[in-house]
N, C-alpha and C positions, 0 to 999 in steps of 0.2 A: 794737482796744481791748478788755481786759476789766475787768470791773467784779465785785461779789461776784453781785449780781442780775441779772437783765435787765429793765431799767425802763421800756425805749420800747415794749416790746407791750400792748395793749390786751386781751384777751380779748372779744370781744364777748357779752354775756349775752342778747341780743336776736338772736338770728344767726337768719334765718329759716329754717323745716322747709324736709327735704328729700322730694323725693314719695319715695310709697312704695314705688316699684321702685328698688331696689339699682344705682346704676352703677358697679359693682363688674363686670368682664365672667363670664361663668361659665366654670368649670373641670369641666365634663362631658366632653367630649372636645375634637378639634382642631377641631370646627368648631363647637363649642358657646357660642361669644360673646353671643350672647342668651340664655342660659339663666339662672338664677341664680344669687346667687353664695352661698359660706357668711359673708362678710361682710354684718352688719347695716351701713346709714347712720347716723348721726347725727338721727334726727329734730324732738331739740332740742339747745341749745347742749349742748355736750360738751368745755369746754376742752382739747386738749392739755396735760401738767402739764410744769412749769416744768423742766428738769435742773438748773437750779443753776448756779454758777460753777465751774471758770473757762468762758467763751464766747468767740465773738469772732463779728463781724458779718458775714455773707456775702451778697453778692449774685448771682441767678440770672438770667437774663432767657434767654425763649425764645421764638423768632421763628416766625413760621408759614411760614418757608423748607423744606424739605421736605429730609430728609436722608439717607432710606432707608427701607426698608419689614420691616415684622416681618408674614409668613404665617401662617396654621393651620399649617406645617408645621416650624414653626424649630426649636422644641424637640424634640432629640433624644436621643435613649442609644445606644450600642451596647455588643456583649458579642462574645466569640470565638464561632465557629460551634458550638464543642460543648457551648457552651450547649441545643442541638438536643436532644442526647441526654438529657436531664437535664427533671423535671416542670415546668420554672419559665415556660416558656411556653407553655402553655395555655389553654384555659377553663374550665378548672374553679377555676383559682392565683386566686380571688375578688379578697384581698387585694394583689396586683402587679397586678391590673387595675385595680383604687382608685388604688392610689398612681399610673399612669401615667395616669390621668383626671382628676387633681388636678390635675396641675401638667402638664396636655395636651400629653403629648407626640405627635406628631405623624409620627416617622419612628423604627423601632426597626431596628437595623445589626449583621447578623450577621457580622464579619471572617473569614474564612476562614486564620484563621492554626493553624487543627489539621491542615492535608494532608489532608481526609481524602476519600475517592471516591463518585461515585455510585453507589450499590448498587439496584437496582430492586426486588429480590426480598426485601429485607434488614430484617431483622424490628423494627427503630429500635431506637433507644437506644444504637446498638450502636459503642465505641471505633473511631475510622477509617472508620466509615461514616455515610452518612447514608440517608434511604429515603424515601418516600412516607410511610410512616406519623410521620415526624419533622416535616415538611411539612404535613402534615395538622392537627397537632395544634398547629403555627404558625400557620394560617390560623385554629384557631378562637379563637386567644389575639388574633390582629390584629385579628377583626372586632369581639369583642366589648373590646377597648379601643380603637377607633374608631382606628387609628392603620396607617401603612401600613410597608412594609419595603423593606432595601437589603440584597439578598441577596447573599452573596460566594460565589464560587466558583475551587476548589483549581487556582490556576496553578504557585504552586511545585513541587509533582512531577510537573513535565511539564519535559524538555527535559537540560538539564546537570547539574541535582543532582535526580535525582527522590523520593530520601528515602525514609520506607518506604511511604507511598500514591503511588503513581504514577497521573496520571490522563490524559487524552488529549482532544482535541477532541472526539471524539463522543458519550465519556460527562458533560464539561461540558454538550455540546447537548442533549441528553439529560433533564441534569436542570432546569437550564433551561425547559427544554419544562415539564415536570413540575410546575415552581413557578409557572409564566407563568397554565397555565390553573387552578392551585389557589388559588394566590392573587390573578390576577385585578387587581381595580381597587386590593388592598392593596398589589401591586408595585408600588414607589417607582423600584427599578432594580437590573439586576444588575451586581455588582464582579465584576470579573475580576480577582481576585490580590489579595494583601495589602500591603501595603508593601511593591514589586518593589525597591525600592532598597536594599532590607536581603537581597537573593536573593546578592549580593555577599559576604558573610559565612559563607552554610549550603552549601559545596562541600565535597565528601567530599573525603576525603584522594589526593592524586595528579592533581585534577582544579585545570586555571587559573581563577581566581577574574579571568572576563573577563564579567563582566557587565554590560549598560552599557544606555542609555536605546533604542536601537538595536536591541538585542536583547530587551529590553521587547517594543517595537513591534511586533518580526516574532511574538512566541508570541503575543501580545494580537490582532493580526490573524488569528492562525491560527485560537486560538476564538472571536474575534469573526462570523468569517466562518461558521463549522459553529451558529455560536449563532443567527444570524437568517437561513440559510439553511430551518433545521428552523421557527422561530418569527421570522418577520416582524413587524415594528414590535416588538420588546420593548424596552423602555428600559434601556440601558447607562449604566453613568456608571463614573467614573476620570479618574487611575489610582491613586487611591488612597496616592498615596505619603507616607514617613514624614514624620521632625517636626522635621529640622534644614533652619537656615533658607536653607543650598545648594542644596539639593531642592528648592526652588522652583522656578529656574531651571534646574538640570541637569536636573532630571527631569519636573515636573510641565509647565513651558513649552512643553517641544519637544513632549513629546508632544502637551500639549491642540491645540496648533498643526500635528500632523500629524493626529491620530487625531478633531479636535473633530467632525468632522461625523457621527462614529456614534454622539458621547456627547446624552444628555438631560442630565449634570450633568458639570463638572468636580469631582472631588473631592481633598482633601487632608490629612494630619494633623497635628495641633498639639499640641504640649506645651509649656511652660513652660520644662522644665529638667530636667535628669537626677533621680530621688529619689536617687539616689545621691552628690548634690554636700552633701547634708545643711544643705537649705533652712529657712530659721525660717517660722514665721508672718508676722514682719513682711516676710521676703522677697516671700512670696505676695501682700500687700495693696499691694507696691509700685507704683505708679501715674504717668505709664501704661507699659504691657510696650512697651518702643521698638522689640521684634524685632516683635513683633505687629503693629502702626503703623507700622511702617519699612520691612521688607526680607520680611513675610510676606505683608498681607494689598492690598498694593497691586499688586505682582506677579502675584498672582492675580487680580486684578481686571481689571486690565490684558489677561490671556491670556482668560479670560472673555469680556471685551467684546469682542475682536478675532474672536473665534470665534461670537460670537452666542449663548453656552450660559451659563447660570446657573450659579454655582460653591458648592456647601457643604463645611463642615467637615465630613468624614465620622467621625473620629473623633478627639478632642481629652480632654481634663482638664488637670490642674498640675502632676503634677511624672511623667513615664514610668518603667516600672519600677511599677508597679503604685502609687504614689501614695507620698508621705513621711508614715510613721508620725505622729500629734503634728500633720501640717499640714495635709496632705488630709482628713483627717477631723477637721479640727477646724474649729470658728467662723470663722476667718478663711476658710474654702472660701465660705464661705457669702455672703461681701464681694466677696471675687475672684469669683467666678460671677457674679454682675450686673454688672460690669463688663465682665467677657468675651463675656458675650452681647450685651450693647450695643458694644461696640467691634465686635462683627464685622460685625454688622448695620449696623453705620454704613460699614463698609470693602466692603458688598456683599453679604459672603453670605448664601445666602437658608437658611443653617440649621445650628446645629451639634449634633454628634450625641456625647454625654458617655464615655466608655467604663467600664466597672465588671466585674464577677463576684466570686463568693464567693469571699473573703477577701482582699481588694487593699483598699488604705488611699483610695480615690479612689472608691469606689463611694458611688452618693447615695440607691440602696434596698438595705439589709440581708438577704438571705436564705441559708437554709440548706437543705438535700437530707437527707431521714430518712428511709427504708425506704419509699423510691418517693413522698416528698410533699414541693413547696417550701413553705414557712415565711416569710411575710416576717418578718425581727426586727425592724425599727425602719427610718425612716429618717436619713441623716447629716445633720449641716447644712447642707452643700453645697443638701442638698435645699429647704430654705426660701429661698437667694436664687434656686432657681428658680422655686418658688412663687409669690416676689413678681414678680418678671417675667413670667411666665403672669397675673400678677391684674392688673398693667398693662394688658395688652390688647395686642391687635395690631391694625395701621393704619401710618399712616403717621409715620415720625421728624421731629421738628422739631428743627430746630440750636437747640442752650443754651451761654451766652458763661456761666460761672463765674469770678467776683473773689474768691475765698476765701483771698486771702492769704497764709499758711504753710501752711494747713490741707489734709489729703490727701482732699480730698472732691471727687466726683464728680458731674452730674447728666445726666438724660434724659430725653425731651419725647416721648409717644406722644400722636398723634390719634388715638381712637378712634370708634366709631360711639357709644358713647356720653358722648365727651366728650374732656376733653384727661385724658392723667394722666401725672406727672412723678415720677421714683424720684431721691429723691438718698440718696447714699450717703458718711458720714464716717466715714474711715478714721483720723482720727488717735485717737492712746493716750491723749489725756486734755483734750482740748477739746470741748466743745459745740459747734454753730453755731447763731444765730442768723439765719436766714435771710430775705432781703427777694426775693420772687418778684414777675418783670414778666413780664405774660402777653401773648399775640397775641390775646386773648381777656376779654372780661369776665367775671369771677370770682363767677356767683347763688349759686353753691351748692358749698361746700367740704368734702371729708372726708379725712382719716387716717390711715394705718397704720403700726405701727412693728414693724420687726424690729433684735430684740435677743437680750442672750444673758445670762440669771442674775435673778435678782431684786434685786440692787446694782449694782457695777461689772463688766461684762461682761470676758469675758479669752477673745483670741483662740486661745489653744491647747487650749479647753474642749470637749471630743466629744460634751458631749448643752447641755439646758437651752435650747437658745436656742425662740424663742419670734415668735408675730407676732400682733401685737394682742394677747400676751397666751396665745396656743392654742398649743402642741406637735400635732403630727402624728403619731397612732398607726399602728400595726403595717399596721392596717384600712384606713389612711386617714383617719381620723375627726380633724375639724378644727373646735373649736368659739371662734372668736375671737369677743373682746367689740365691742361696740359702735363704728363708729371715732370717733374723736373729729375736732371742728370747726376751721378754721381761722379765724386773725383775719384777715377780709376785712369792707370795706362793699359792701353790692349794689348791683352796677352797676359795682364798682372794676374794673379791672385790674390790680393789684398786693394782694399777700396774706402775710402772715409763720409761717414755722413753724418748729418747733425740729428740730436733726437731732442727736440726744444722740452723742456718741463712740463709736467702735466699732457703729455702728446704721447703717442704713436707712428709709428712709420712704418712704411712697406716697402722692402727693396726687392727689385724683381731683377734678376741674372741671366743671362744667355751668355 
């Protein structure tokens, strides 16, 4: 039903204070959930304002059935490994240490898709090599953004297409060794190889493109074997493979099912769609991805569970090919990413890890490389629906039944330590929702948050503007949102009304 107003909420003018610590969780680092947050509460009534017509009625309800869990370590990035060579991960890079504290990332993923060798003597920085002092200069950018790593290492030039870095068992073990004891309790695990199933493809000329799940196996055993022969207990995870959704089963299955007992993670990569199918906005915001939900994330689950090993997304975004101009980088990333991370998290995995570098349309922090200093420029929008997901908290998932009608709207239910908080998310082009919340919980104390994009009518193909609570996200990091506003609840109720304007998001936080 809509109407020009929405007439059946009440705003309540009496709403009573909230105490004075913020249950906002903090965004210091991954293990920083007591900290505080950059969001003020509501200390007195603060109406959310009205969006207008058209609306339509939605209802939520969320049950205290338990439905998965969000870790300190879910939020992740990755970049290619020669990222190494280059200033942008260090300790000194202030700014990309802010930005990866904000929005607590937890696991940073260096792919090994450059070939490049371990050079021990080798001065860093250096094209095709990598060294201790490149390692070094990782370890000080990990400790001081509180965040651990998934270090890969160069399988593809070892064996049948060795490319122009060839590299061998014992200079993997080697380095390995090297990274084990530099970095220590920051090592998350080490990849063996890049996306082996794409090894199929890169055969020089005169050679049979015979590469198969099999022969994986046998080179991934051979430096598995030289890797924790040298360094016992190191943590492995794989096998890393690509993004179409065959690889699941041709490749990622068998192996986890032969190779699971030497992995600490099963890992795999996800993307959306080719950027070269020349995807809109509203393709991206489409809901739900049925490959996702169907034929990707339960197969994995499935292999996972049978092995005993926890499985993440190693490295994923929207559209492969470096991200679709106009979509990746635009407003609608910013929808689709809270989605994406709740869906996987609800399908099992304990983490996915975003992929980016200077100058791909799919990157969620901006930087550039000038006469030996990284620059963060800004960040994407992508970057705020990961914000808002990091400001939910982590704890455990609660299942939410959504009756929203026509309307392309989403919701998700975290128990936190300090309280419940539920993200809904509407996607459609030009309705409002008004929303009627049934909680597993009584509703004392209500607050807030909205992400949107423009100071009018928000437009999904917009590459800056968008906004939460109000604050943009600088270069720095520097996040200064207003006040959140109150919902209509009575104390003591368990049921509560909020509006979720079009093209927006919102965060309701409970006590």
């Amino acid at each position: 039903m809509q109407e020009s107003v929405i007439t059946r909420r009440r705003i309540l003018q009496g709403a009573a204070s909230i105490a004075a610590a913020s249950i906002f969780p903090g965004c210091g680092s991954s293990s920083s959930s007591g900290s505080s947050s950059p969001i003020s509460p509501p200390t007195n009534a603060n109406p959310q304002p009205n969006p207008g017509s058209p609306y339509q009625s939605v209802s939520v309800t969320v049950s205290a059935a338990a439905a998965g869990t969000i870790g300190p370590q879910f939020i992740g990035l990755s970049t290619d490994k020669d990222y190494l060579k280059t200033p942008t991960y260090q300790s000194s890079n202030a700014n990309m240490i802010a930005c990866f504290k904000l929005i607590n990332v937890g696991v940073l993923r260096f792919g090994d898709g450059s070939d490049d060798v371990w050079t021990p003597s080798g001065a860093g920085r250096t094209t095709g090599q990598t060294s201790p002092v490149d390692v070094n200069a990782l370890n000080g950018f990990l400790k001081a953004a509180g965040c651990q790593c998934i270090y890969g290492l160069n399988l593809g030039g070892y064996g049948p297409h060795p490319g122009s870095y060839p590299t061998t068992p014992a200079l993997a073990a080697a380095e390995a060794a090297y990274v084990s004891q530099e970095l220590g309790s920051s090592l998350y695990g080490i990849e063996i190889g890049n996306e082996p199933d794409g090894y199929i493809n890169n055969f020089w000329a005169g050679q049979t493109p015979t590469y198969s799940v099999t022969t994986l196996e046998s080179a991934w055993e051979t430096f598995q074997s030289a890797i924790v022969t040298q360094t016992p207990g190191i943590p492995i995870v794989g096998p890393s493979s690509g993004t179409v959704s065959p690889v699941v089963s041709v490749w990622t299955q068998p192996f986890g099912t032969k190779e699971g007992s030497k992995l600490t993670n099963l890992t795999q990569h996800y993307y959306r769609a080719n950027a070269a199918s020349n995807p809109s906005v509203t393709d991206l915001i489409s809901y739900p991805d049925t490959t996702l939900t169907g034929t990707f994330l339960g197969p994995l689950k499935t292999t996972a569970t049978s092995i005993g090993k926890p499985f993440r997304i190693s490295e994923c975004n929207s559209y492969y090919n470096g991200g679709a101009s106009g979509v990746s980088n635009a407003y609608a990333s910013a929808l689709w990413v809270i989605d994406f991370m709740y869906t996987c998290a609800l399908g099992g995995a304990v983490g996915v890890n975003f992929h980016g570098g200077i100058n791909l349309n799919y990157t969620a922090i901006v930087d550039s490389v000038s006469n030996g200093v990284d620059a963060v420029q800004s960040v994407r929008p992508m970057y705020y629906g990961m914000l808002m997901f990091a400001l939910a908290g982590q704890g455990t998932l609660y299942s939410t039944t959504v009756s929203p009608g026509n309307l392309n709207l989403s919701a998700y239910a975290v128990k936190t330590s300090a309280g419940l908080s539920i993200v809904i998310v509407n996607k459609d082009l030009s309705t409002n929702a008004d929303v009627t919340l049934t909680l597993p919980q009584v509703a004392n104390t209500t607050s807030i948050v909205v992400m949107t994009q423009g100071s009018g009518s928000p437009s999904l193909s917009a590459t800056s503007g968008v906004t939460i609570q109000g604050s943009g996200v600088s270069a720095s990091a520097g996040f200064t949102p207003s006040t959140a506003y109150t919902a209509t609840s009575g104390t003591g109720t368990e049921t509560l009304t909020v509006y979720v304007p079009y093209l927006s998001a919102i965060l309701v936080q409970i006590t």
